[in-house]
C-alpha positions as a Markdown table, in Angstrom:
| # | Residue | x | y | z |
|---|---|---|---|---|
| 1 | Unk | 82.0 | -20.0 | 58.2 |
| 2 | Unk | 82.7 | -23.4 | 56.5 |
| 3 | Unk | 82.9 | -23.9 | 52.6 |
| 4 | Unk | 81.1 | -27.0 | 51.6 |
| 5 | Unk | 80.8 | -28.2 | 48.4 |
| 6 | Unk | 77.8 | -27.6 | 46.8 |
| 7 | Unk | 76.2 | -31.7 | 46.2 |
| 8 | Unk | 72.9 | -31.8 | 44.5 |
| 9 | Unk | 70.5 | -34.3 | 46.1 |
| 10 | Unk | 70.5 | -36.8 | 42.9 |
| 11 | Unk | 74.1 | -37.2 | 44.1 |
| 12 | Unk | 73.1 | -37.4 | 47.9 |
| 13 | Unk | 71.0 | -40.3 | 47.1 |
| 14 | Unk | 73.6 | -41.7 | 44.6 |
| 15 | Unk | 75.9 | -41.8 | 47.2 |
| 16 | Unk | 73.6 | -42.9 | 50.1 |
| 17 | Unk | 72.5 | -45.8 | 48.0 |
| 18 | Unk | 75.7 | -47.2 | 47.2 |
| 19 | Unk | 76.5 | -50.9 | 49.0 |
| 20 | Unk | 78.3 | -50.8 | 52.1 |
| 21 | Unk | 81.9 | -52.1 | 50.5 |
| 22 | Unk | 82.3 | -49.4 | 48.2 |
| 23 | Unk | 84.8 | -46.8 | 48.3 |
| 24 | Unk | 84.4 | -43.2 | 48.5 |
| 25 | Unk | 87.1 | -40.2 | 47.9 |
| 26 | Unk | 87.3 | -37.9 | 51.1 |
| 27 | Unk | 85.3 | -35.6 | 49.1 |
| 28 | Unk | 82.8 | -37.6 | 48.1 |
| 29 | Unk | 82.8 | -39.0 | 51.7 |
| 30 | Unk | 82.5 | -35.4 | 53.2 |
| 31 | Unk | 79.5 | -34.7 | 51.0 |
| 32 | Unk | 78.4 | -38.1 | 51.9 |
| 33 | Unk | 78.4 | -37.2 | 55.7 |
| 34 | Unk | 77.4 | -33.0 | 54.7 |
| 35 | Unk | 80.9 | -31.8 | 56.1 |
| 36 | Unk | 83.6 | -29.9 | 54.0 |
| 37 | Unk | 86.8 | -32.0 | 52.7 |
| 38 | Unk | 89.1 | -30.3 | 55.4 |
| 39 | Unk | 86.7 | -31.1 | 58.3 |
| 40 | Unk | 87.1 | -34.9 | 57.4 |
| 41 | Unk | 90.8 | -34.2 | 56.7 |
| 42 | Unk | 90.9 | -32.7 | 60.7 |
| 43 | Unk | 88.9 | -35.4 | 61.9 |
| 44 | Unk | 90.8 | -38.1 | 60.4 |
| 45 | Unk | 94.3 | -36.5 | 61.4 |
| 46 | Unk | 93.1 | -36.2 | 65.1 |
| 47 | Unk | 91.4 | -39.9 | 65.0 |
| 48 | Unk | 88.1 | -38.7 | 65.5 |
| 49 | Unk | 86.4 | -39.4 | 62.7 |
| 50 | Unk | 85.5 | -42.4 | 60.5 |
| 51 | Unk | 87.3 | -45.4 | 59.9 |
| 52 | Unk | 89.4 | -45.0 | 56.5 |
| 53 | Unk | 91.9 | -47.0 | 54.5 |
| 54 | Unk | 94.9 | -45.5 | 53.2 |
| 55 | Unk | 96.1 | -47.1 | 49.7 |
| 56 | Unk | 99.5 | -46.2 | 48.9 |
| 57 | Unk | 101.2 | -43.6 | 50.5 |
| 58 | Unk | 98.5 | -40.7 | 50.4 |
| 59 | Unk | 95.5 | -42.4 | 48.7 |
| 60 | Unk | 93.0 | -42.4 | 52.0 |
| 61 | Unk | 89.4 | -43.7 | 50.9 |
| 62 | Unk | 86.5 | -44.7 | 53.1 |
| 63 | Unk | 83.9 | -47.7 | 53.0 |
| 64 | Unk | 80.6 | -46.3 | 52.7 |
| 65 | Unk | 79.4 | -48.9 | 55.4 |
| 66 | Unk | 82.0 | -47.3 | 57.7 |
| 67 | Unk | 80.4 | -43.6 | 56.6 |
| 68 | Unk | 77.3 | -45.0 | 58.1 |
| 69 | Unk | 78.5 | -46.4 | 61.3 |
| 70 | Unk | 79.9 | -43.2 | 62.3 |
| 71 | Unk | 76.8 | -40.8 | 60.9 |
| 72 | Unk | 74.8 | -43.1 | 63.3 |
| 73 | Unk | 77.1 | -42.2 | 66.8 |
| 74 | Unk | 76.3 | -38.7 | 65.7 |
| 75 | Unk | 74.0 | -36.6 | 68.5 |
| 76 | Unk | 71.6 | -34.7 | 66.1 |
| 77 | Unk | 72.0 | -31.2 | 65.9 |
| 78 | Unk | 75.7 | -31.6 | 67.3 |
| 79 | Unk | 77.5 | -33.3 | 65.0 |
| 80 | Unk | 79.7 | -35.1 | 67.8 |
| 81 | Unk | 79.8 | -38.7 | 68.9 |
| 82 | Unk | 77.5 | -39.7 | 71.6 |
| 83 | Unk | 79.5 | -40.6 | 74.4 |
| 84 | Unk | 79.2 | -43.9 | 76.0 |
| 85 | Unk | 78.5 | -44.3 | 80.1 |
């Protein structure tokens, strides 16, 4: 069973209405995309998840218009990329 954080929906539509250049936190990207921090974490680490930018040496953040690109690849119900072909 997976942990996720508990995100109220004022901050689901905070986050959801935020322009597509902004930057979001892994966490608030995970709540962003309703997955826990260390699914994102494993998704990023095995390059299957969204596109991120790391700042620094740790610092990894992700574009909220990047959030969206890959929520819409999504199959519903699945939660893995549609496959191309």
């Amino acid at each position: 069973m997976t942990l996720r954080l508990a995100t109220s929906a004022a901050t689901l539509a905070e986050l959801h209405s935020l322009h597509d250049d902004v930057f979001l936190s892994t966490r608030e990207a995970a709540a962003f995309l309703n997955l826990s921090p260390s699914s994102l974490n494993w998704y990023r680490c095995n390059r299957i998840g969204p596109d991120y930018v790391k700042m620094g040496t740790k610092t990894v953040r992700y574009r909220v218009g990047a959030l969206r690109a890959y929520a819409s690849t999504l199959r519903p119900g699945i939660g893995r990329p549609k496959m191309e072909g």
